[in-house]
PAVEX-344188 format. One record per atom (N, C-alpha, C): x, y, z; residue in three letters. Coordinates in pm, whole numbers, padded with zeros to 5 digits, always signed. Layout:
residues N
XYZALA ...
end
This chain:
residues 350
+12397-00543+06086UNK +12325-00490+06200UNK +12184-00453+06155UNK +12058-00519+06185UNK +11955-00461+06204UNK +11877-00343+06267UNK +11839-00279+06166UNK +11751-00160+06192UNK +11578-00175+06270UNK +11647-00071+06402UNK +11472-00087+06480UNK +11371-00056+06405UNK +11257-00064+06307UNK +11186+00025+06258UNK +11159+00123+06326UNK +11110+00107+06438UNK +11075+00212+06515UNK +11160+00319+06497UNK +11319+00340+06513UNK +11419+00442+06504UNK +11375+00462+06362UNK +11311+00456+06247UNK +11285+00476+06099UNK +11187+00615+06106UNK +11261+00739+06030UNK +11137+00818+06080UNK +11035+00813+05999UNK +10918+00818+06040UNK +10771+00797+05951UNK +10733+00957+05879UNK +10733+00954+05741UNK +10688+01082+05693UNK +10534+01154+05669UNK +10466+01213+05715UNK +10312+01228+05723UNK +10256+01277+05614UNK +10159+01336+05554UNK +10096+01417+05461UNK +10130+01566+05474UNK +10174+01604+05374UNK +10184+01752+05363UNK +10085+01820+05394UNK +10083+01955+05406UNK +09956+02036+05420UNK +09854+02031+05286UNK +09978+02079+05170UNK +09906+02049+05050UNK +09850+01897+05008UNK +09940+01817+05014UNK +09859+01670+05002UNK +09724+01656+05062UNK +09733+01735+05193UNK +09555+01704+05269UNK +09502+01787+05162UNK +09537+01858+05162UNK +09408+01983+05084UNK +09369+01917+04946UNK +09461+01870+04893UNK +09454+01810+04689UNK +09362+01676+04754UNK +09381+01550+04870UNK +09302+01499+04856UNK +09139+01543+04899UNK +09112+01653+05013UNK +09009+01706+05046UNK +08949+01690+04916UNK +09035+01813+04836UNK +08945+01863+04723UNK +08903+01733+04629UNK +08964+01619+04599UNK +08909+01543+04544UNK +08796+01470+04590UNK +08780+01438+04723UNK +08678+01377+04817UNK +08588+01467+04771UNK +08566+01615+04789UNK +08465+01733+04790UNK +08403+01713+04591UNK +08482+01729+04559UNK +08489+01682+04368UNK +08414+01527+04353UNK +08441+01417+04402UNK +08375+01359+04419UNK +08198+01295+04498UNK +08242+01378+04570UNK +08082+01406+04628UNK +07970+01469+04583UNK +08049+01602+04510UNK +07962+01694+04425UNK +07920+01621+04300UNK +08022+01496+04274UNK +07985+01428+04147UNK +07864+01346+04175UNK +07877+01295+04262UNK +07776+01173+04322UNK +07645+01225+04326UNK +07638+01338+04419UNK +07490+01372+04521UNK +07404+01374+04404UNK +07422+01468+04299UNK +07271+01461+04203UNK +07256+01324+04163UNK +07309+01269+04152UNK +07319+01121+04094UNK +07261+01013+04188UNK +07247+01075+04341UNK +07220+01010+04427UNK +07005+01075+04470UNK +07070+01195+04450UNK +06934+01268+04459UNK +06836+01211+04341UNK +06885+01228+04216UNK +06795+01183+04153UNK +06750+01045+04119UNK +06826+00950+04199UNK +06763+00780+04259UNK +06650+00843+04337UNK +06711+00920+04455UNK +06596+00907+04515UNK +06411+00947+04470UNK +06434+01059+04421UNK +06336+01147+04351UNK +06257+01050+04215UNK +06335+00960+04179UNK +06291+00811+04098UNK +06233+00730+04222UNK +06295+00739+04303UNK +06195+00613+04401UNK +06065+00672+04445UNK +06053+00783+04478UNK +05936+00854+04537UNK +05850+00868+04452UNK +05888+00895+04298UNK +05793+00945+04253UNK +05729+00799+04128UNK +05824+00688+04169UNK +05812+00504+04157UNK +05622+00530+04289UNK +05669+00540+04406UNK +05576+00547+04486UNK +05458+00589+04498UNK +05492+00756+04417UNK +05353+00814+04410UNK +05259+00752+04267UNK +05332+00703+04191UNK +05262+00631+04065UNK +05183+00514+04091UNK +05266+00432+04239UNK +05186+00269+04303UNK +05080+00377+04340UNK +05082+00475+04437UNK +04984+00552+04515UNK +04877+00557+04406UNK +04887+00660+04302UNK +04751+00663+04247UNK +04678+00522+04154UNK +04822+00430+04106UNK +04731+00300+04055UNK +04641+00248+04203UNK +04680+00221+04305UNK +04607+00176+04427UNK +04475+00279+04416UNK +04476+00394+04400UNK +04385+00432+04369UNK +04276+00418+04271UNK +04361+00420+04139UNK +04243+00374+04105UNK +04199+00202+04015UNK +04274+00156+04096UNK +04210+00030+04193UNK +04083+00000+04230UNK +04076+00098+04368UNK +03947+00163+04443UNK +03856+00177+04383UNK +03895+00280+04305UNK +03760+00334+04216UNK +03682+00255+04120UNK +03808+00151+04076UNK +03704+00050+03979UNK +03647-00059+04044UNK +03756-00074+04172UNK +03598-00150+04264UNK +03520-00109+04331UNK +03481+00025+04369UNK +03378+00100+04359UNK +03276+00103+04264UNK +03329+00120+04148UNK +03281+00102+04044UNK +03151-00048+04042UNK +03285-00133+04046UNK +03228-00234+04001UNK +03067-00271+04118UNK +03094-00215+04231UNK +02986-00281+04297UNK +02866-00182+04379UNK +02880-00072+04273UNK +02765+00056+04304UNK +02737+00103+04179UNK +02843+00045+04070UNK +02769+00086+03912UNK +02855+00267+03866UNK +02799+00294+03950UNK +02899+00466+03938UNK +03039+00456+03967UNK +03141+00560+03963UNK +03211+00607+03994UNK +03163+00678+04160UNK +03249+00681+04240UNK +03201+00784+04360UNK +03176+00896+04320UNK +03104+00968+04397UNK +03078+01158+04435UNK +03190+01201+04417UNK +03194+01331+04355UNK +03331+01393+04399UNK +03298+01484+04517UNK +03203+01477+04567UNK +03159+01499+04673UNK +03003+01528+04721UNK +02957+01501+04839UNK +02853+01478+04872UNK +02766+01636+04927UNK +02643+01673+04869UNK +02626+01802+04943UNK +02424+01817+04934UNK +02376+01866+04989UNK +02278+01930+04972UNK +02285+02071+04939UNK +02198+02144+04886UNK +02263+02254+04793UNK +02120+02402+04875UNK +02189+02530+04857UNK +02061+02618+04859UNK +02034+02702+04736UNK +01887+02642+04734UNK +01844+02668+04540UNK +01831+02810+04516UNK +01832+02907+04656UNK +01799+03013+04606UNK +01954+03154+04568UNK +02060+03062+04595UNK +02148+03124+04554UNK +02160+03040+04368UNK +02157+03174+04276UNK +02121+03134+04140UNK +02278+03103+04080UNK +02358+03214+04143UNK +02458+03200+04058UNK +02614+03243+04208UNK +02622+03096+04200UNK +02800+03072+04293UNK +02881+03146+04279UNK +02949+03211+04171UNK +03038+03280+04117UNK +03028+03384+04125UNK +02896+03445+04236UNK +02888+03585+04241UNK +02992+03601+04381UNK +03089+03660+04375UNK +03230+03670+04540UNK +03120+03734+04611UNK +03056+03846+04603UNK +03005+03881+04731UNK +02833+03833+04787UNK +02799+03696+04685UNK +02690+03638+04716UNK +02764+03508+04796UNK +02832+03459+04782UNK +02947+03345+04802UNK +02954+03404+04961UNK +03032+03535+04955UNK +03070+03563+05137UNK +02945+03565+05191UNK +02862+03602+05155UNK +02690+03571+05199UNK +02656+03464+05279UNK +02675+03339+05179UNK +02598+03219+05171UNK +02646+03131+05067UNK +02734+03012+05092UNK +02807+02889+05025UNK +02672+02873+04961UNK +02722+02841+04840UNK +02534+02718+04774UNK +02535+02578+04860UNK +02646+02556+04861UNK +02676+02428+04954UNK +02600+02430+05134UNK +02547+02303+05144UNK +02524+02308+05291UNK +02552+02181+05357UNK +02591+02115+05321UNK +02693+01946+05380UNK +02611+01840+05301UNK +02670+01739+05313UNK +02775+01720+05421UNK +02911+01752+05384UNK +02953+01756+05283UNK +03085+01748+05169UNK +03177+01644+05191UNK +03168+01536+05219UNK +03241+01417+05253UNK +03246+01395+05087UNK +03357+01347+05052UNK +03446+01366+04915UNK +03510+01234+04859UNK +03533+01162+04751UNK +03564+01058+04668UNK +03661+00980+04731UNK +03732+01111+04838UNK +03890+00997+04849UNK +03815+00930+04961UNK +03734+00957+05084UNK +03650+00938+05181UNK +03586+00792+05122UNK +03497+00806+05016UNK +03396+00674+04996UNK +03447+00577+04953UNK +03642+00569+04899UNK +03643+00441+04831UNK +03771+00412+04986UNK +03750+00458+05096UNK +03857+00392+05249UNK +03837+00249+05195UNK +03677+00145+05187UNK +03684+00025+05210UNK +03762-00071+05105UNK +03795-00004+05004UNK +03842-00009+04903UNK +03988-00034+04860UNK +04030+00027+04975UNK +04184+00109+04973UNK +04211+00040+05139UNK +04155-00056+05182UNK +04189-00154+05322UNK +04207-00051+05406UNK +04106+00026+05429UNK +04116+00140+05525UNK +03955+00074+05607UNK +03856+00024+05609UNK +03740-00007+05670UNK +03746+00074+05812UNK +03871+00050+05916UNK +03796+00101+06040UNK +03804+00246+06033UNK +03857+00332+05882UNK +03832+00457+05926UNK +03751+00532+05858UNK +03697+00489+05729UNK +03553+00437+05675UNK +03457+00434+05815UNK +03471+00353+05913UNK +03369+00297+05993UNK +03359+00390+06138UNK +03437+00477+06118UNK +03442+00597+06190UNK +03375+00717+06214UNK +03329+00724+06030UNK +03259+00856+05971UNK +03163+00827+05998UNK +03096+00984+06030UNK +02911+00978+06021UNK +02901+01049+05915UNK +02871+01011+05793UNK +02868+01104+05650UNK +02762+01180+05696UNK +02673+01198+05815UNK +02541+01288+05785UNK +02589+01417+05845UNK +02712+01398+05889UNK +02794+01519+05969UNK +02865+01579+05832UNK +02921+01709+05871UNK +03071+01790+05789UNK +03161+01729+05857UNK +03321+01747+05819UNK +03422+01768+05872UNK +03457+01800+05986UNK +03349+01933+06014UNK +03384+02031+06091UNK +03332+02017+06252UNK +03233+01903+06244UNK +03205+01826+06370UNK +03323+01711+06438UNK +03300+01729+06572UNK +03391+01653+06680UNK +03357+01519+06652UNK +03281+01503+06634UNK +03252+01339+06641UNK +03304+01259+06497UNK +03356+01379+06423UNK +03425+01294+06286UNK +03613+01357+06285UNK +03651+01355+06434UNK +03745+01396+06401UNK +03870+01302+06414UNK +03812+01165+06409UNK +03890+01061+06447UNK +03919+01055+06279UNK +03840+01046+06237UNK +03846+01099+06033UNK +03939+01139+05970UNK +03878+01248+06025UNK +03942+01398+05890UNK +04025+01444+05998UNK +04111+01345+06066UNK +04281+01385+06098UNK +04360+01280+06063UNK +04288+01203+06006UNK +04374+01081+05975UNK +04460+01097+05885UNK +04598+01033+05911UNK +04706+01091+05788UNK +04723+00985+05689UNK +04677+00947+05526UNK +04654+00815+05476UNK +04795+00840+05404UNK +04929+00774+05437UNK +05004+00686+05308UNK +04944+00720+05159UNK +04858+00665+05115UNK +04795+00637+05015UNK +04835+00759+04951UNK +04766+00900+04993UNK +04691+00955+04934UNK +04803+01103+04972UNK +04905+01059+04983UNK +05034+01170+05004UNK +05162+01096+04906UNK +05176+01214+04818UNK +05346+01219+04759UNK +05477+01173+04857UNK +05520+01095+04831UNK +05638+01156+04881UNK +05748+01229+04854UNK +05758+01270+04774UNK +05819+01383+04718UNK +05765+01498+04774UNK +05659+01550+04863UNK +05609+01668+04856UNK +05575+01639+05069UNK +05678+01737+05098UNK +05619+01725+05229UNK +05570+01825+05274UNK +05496+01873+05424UNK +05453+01916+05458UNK +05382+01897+05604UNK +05244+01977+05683UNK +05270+01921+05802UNK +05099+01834+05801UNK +05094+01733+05854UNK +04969+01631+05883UNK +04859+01704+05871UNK +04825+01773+05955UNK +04697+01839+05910UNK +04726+01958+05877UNK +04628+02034+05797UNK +04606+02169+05730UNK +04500+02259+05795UNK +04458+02371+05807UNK +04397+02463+05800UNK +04330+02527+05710UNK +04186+02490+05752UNK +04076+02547+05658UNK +04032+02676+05696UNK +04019+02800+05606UNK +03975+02921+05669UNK +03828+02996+05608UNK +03770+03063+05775UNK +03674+03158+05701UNK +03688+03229+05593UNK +03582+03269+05559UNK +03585+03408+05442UNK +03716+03466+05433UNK +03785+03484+05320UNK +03953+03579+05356UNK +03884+03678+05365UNK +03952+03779+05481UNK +03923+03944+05512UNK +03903+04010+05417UNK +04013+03960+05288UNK +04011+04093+05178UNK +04087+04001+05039UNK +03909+03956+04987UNK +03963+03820+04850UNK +04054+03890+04798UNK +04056+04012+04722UNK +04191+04073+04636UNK +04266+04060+04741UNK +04322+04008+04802UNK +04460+03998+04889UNK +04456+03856+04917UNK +04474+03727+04830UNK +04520+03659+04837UNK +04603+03602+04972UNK +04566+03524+05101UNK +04686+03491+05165UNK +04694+03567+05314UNK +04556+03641+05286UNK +04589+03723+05438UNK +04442+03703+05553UNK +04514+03580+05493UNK +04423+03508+05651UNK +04514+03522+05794UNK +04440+03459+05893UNK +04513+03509+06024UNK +04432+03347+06110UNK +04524+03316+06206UNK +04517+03187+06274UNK +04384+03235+06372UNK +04289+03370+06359UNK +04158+03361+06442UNK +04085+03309+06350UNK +04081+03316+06204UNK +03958+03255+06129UNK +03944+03082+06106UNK +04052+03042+06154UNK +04028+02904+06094UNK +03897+02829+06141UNK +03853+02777+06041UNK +03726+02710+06085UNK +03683+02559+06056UNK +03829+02494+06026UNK +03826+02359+06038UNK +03983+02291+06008UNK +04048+02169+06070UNK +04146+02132+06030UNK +04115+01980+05985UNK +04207+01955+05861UNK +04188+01818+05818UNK +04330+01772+05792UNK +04308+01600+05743UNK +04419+01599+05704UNK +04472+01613+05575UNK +04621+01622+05562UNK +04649+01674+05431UNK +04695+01543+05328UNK +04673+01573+05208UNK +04655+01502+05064UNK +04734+01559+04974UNK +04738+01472+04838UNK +04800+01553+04754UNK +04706+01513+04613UNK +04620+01433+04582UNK +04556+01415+04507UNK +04398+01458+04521UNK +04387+01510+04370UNK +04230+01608+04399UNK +04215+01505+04253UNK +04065+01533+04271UNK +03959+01465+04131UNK +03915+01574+04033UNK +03938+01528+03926UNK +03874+01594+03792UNK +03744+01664+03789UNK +03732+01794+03772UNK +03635+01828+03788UNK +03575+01849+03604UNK +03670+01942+03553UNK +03649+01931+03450UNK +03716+02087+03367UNK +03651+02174+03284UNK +03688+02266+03277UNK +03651+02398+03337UNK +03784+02528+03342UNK +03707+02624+03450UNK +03720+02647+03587UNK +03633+02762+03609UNK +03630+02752+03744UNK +03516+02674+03822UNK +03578+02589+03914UNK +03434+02510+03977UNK +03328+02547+03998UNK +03338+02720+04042UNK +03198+02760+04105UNK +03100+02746+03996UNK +03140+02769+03869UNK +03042+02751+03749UNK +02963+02645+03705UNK +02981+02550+03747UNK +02928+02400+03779UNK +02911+02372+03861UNK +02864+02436+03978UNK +02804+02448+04116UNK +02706+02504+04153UNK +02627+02554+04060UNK +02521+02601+04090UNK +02340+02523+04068UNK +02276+02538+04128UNK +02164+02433+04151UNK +02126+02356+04028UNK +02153+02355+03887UNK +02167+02267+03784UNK +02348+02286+03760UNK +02374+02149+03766UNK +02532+02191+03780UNK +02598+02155+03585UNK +02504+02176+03560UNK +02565+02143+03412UNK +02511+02264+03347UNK +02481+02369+03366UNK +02425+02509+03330UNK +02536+02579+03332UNK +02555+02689+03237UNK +02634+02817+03208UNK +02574+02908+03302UNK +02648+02940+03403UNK +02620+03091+03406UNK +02709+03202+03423UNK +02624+03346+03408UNK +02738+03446+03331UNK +02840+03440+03397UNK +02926+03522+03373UNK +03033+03609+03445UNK +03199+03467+03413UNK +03095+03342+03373UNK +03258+03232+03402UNK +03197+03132+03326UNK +03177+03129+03177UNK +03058+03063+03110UNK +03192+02922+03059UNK +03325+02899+03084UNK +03456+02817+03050UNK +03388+02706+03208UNK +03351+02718+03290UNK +03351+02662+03391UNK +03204+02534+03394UNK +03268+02392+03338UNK +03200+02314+03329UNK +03230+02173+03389UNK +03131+02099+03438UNK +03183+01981+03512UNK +03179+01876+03423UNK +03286+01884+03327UNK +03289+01768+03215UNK +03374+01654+03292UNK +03440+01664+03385UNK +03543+01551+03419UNK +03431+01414+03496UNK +03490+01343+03606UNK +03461+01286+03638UNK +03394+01268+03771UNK +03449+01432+03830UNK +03400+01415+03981UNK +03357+01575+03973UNK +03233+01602+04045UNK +03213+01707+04073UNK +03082+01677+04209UNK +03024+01794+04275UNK +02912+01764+04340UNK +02781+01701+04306UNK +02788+01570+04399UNK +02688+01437+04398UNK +02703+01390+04206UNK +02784+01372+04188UNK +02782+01331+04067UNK +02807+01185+04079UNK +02794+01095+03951UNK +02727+00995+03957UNK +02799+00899+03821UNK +02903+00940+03747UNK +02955+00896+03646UNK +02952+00749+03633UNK +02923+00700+03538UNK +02940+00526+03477UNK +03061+00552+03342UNK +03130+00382+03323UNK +03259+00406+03261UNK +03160+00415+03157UNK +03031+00384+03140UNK +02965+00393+02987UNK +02976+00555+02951UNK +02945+00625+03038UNK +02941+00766+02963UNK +03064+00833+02981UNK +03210+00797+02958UNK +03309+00857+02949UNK +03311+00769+02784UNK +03266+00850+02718UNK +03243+00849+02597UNK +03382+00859+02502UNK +03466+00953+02552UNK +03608+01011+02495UNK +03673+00876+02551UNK +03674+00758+02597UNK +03758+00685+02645UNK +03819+00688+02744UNK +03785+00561+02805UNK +03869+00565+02968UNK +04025+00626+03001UNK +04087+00596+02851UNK +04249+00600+02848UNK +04274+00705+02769UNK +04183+00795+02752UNK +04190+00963+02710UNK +04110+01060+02816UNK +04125+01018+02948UNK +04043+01092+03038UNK +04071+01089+03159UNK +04149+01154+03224UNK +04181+01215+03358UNK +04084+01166+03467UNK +04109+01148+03565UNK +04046+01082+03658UNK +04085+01150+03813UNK +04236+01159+03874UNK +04244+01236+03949UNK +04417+01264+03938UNK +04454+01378+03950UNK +04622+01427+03970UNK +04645+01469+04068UNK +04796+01522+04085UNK +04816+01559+04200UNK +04843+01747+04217UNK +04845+01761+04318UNK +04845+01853+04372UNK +04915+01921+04510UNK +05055+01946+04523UNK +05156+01989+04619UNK +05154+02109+04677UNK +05198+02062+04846UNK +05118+02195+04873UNK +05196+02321+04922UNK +05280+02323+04844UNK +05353+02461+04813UNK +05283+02552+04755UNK +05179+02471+04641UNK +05060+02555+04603UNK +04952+02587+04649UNK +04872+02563+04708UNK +04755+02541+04775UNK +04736+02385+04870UNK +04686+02362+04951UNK +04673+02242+05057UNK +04551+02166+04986UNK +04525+02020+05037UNK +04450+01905+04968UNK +04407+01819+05059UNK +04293+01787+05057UNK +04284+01677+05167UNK +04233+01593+05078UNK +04213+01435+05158UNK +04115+01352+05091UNK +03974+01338+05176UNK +03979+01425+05228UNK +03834+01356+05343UNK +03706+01458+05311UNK +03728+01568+05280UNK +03598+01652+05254UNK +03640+01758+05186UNK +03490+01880+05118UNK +03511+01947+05119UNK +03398+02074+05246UNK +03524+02128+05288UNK +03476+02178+05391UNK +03394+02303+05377UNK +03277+02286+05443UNK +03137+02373+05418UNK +03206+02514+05479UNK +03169+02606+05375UNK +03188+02791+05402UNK +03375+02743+05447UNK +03411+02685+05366UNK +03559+02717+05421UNK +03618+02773+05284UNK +03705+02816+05304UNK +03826+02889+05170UNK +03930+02823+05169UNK +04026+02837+05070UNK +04158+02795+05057UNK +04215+02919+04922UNK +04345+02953+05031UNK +04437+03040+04959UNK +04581+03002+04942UNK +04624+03050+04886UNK +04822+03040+04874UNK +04857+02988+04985UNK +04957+02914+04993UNK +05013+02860+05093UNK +05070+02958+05179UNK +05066+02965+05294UNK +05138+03062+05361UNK +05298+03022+05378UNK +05431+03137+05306UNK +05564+03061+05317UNK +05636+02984+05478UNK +05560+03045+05569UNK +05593+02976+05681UNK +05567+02778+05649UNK +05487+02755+05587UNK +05415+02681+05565UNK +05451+02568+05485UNK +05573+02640+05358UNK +05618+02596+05281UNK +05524+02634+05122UNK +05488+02737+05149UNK +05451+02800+05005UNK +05565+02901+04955UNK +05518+02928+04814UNK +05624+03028+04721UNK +05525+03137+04705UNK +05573+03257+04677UNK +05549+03392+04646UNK +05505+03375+04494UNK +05571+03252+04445UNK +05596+03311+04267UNK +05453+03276+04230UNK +05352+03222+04233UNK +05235+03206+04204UNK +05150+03357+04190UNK +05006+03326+04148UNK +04942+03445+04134UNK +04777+03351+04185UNK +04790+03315+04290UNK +04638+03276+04314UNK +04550+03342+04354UNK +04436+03265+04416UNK +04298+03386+04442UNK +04223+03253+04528UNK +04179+03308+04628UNK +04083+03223+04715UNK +03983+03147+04670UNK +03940+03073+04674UNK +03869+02940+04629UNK +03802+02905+04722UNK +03620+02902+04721UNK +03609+02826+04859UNK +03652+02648+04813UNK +03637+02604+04946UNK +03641+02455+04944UNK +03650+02323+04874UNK +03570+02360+04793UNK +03516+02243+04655UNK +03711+02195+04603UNK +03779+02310+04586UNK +03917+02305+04549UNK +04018+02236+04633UNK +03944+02204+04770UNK +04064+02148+04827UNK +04032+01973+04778UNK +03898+01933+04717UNK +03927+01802+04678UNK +03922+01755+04504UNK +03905+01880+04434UNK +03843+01851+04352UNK +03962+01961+04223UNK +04013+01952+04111UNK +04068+02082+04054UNK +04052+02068+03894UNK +04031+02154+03825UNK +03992+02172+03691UNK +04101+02216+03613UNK +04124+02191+03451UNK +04185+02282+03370UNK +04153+02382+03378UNK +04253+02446+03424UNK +04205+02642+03399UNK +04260+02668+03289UNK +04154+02737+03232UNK +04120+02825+03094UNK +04109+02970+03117UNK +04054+03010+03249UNK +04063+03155+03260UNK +04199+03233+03327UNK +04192+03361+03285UNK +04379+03396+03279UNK +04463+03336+03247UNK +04453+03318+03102UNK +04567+03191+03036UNK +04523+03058+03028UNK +04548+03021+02934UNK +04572+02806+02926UNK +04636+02738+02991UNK +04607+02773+03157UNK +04716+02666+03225UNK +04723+02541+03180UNK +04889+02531+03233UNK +04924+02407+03210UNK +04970+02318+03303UNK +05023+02196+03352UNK +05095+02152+03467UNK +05217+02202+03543UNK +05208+02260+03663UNK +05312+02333+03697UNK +05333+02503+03591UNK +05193+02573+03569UNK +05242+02667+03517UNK +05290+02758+03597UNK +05352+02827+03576UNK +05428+02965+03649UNK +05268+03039+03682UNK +05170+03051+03630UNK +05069+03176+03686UNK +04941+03043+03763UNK +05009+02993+03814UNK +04888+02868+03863UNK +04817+02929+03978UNK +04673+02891+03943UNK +04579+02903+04046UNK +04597+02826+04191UNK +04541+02819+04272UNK +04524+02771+04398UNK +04439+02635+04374UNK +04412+02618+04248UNK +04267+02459+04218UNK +04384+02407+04115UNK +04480+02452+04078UNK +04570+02398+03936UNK +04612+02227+03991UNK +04715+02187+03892UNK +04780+02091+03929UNK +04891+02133+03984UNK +04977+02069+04027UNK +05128+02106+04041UNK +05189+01983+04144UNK +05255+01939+04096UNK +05421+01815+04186UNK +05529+01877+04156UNK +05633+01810+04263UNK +05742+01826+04304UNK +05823+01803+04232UNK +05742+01671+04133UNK +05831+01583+04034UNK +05917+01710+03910UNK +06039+01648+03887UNK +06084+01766+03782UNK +06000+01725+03654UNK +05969+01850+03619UNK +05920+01811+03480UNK +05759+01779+03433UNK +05698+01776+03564UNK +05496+01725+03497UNK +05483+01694+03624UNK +05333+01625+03599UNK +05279+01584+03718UNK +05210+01461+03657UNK +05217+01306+03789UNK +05140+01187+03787UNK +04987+01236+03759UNK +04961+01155+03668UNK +04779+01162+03661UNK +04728+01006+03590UNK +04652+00997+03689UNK +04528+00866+03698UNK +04467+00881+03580UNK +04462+00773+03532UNK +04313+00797+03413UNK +04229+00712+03419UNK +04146+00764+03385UNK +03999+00709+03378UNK +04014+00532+03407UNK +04115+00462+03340UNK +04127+00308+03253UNK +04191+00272+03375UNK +04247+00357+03518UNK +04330+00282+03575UNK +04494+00334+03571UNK +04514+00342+03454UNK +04647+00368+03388UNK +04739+00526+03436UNK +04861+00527+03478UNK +04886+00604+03515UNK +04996+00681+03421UNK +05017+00787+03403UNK +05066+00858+03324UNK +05122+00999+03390UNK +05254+01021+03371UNK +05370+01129+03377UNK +05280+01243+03236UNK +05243+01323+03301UNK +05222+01453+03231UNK +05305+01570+03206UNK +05386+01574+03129UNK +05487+01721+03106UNK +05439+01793+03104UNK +05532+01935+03203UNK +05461+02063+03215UNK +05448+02156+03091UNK +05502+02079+02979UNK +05519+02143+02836UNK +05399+02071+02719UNK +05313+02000+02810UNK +05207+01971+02731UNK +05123+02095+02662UNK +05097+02083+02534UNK +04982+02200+02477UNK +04862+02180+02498UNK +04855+02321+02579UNK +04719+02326+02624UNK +04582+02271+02549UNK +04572+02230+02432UNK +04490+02173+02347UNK +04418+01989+02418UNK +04554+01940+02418UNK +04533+01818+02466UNK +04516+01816+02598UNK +04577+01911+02664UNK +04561+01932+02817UNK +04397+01926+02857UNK +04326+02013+02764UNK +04221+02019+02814UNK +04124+01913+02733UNK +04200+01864+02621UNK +04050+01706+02593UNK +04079+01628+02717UNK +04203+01567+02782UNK +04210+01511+02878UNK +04125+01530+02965UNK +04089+01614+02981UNK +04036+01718+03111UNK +03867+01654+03103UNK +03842+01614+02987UNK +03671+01657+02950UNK +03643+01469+02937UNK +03533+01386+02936UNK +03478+01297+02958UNK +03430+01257+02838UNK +03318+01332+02770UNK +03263+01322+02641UNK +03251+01424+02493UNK +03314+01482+02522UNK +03319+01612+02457UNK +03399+01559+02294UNK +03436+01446+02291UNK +03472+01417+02170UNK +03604+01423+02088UNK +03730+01489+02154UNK +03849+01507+02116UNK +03917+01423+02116UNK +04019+01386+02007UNK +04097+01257+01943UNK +04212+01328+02029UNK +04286+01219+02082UNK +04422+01269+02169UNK +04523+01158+02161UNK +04615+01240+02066UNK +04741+01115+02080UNK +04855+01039+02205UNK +04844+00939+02193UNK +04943+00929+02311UNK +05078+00991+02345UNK +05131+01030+02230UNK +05258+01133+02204UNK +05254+01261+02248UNK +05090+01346+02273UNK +05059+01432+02279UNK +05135+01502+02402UNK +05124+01389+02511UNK +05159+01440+02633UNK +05302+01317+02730UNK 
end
């Protein structure tokens, strides 16, 4: 006599059987995800490395067919402020008076950007309507992906109260651009010290602050006078804006830049200080308050800093792109930093 299967009773999963396989599914997933995360965090930061070779790409065909390197930015200056670095001559009166249209701006035709190149009136700022088809533009190029954030940024007046870092308020803003993650070599220091009406002059109060790199205001660099070697010399890195915000299109006249606000996607753990403008395209080895380093724990608002674990992408001079560890010694950190200054730097170094 044959048996109906159907009359066969079917036995199901225990309670415990679901749970032992849950937990292995859950055990397995937890095995996977970093493994999966860190593909991804390899592809992005695969991306941001094409990003700055495309860059500097640009720059050497820039190069090649104007002889210089670009501006690290463009400005007419007022001669009678002597010394930048004075904070309460600064809330006064920027030395700067425009246009500040900036390096990432002059090499668009370069970088197959022409119609937005062909947009700008360089004799304008930023901060005019008629360039705002511009400096809202959001470039691919010139953004991490590893590092997000929102399209345009907020540039602000004078902060209310510089020792208070961060306590700006949405009445001062006085220009929006779009946001970046790569700034140009300025050199060592604080910028304002190489900003003043001879920009290669010491003056007191910040005498570390020199425009040895490659980009600073209306500067004019040829690969002949990167003397230290193209492939021992920094050119432009990046900069995430958990730390401070970045554009590529200008630097914006009488504007500031402070700590990220955490709404924003900034951290508390930093120790910055307001910066006017020059910093949102441009950032130096800092030497003052410590030997920063990449991603240091006491980083300024002009420092480097990525998302990437471990260093930050940086351009050099030759083209060549290079993973910088945040455990580089500050020694080599800063020959990198400098153009001609003469320091032997091993490739192991960093």
């Amino acid at each position: 006599m044959s048996l109906d299967p159907r009359s066969i009773p079917r036995r199901g999963f225990t309670l415990i059987e679901l749970l032992v396989v849950i937990s292995i599914i859950a055990v397995l997933i937890a095995l996977l995800l970093p493994a999966v995360q860190a593909a991804r965090e390899a592809a992005r930061r695969a991306t941001c490395t094409n990003n700055l070779k495309q860059i500097g790409l640009a720059l050497h065909n820039y190069h090649d067919q104007m002889n210089v390197f670009p501006p690290g930015y463009v400005s007419a200056i007022n001669p009678a402020i002597v010394d930048p670095c004075n904070q309460d001559q600064e809330n006064q009166s920027s030395i700067d008076l425009g246009s500040g249209w900036a390096w990432g701006s002059m090499i668009l035709p370069q970088l197959d950007q022409a119609p937005v190149y062909n947009s700008v009136n360089f004799f304008l700022s930023v901060a005019y309507a008629a360039n705002d088809t511009c400096s809202t533009t959001l470039l691919a190029t010139y953004l991490c992906p590893s590092d997000d954030g929102p399209s345009v940024v907020p540039v602000y007046a004078d902060p209310p109260d510089p020792t208070q870092p961060g306590t700006y308020s949405g009445t001062n803003i006085v220009d929006t651009v779009a946001r970046g993650n790569y700034v140009g070599m300025f050199g060592l220091g604080e910028i304002c010290a190489g900003s003043g009406p001879n920009p290669n002059a010491i003056y007191p109060g910040d005498p570390i602050g020199i425009p040895a790199g490659l980009f600073y205001r209306n500067s004019a660099i040829r690969v002949a006078s990167i003397t230290d070697g193209t492939s021992n010399t920094f050119a432009v890195g990046e900069r995430s804006h958990n730390l401070s915000f970045v554009t590529w299109t200008a630097r914006s006249i009488n504007g500031w830049l402070g700590v990220t606000p955490p709404m924003q996607g900034g951290s508390d753990k930093f120790n910055p200080s307001p910066e006017e403008c020059w910093t949102q395209i441009l950032g130096p080895v800092g030497l003052e308050n410590g030997n920063r380093t990449p991603n240091d724990p006491e980083a300024h608002v002009e420092d480097y800093w990525s998302r990437h674990p471990g260093g930050v992408n940086f351009l050099f001079a030759d083209g060549s792109v290079h993973f910088v560890k945040s455990s580089i010694s500050p020694i080599p950190y800063r020959a990198l930093a400098t153009r001609n200054f003469g320091e032997i730097v091993s490739a192991d170094s960093y």
